[in-house]
C-alpha positions, 0 to 999 in steps of 0.5 A: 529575520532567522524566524522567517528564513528557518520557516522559509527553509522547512516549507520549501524542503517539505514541498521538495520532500512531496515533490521528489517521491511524489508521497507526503510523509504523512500519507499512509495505506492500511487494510480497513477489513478485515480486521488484524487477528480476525477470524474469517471464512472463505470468500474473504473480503479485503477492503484497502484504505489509503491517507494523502494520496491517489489511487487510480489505475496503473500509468494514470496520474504519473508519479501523483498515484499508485495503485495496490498491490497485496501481499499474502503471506509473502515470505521476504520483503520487497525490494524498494527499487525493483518491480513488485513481483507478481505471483500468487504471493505478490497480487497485482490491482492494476485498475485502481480497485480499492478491494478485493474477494479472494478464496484462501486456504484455511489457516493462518494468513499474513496480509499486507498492503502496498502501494506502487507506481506505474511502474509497479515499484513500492512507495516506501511511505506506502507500505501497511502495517502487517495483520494476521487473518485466520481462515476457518473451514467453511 
């Protein structure tokens, strides 16, 4: 009887778990290109990747998907309870686009991934490792 009440127990917190932030635990985000230390020349492309969850266009599928936003070289963390910024460090794919070609300056480039609601503000499940890119001159 405990068995099937403990079993019970972690279903029901699992399905609150999903339901509360709207993002299993195990659903993730990454960058599929370029790879972490590639080094690349300009136009770069940055092809997104996303596991257990919905990417669609911002205010579409409320609270069931996000769309991305990528950070490039962003010099302090994001607020989990703010709107992600939007600037040239902080850029916005409000459409649902799954990636992006972007000219960067020549050098060493830090590149992250996050996912936000229709509100702009960050999954924290939904947050990619860091990668470093290096931009040659063309």
């Amino acid at each position: 009887m405990f068995r099937i009440f403990l079993t019970l127990f972690i279903f029901v917190a699992s399905v609150n778990t999903v339901l509360a932030h709207g993002v299993a635990e195990s659903s993730s985000t990454f960058i599929i290109t370029p790879i972490n230390n590639a080094i690349v020349t300009n136009p770069v492309t940055i092809k997104f990747g996303i596991k257990g969850f919905l990417i669609a266009p911002a205010g579409i599928n409320k609270h069931k998907a996000g769309h991305y936003h990528l950070l490039l070289d962003a010099k302090k963390a994001i607020s989990m309870d703010d709107p992600i910024p939007r600037d040239q460090q902080h850029i916005h794919f409000d459409q649902g686009e799954t990636e992006t070609t972007l000219k960067i300056s020549p050098g060493k480039h830090i590149l992250q991934l996050v996912v936000g609601d229709e509100e702009h503000e960050p999954f924290k499940e939904l947050i990619s490792k860091k990668i470093i890119i290096i931009v040659e001159k063309n």
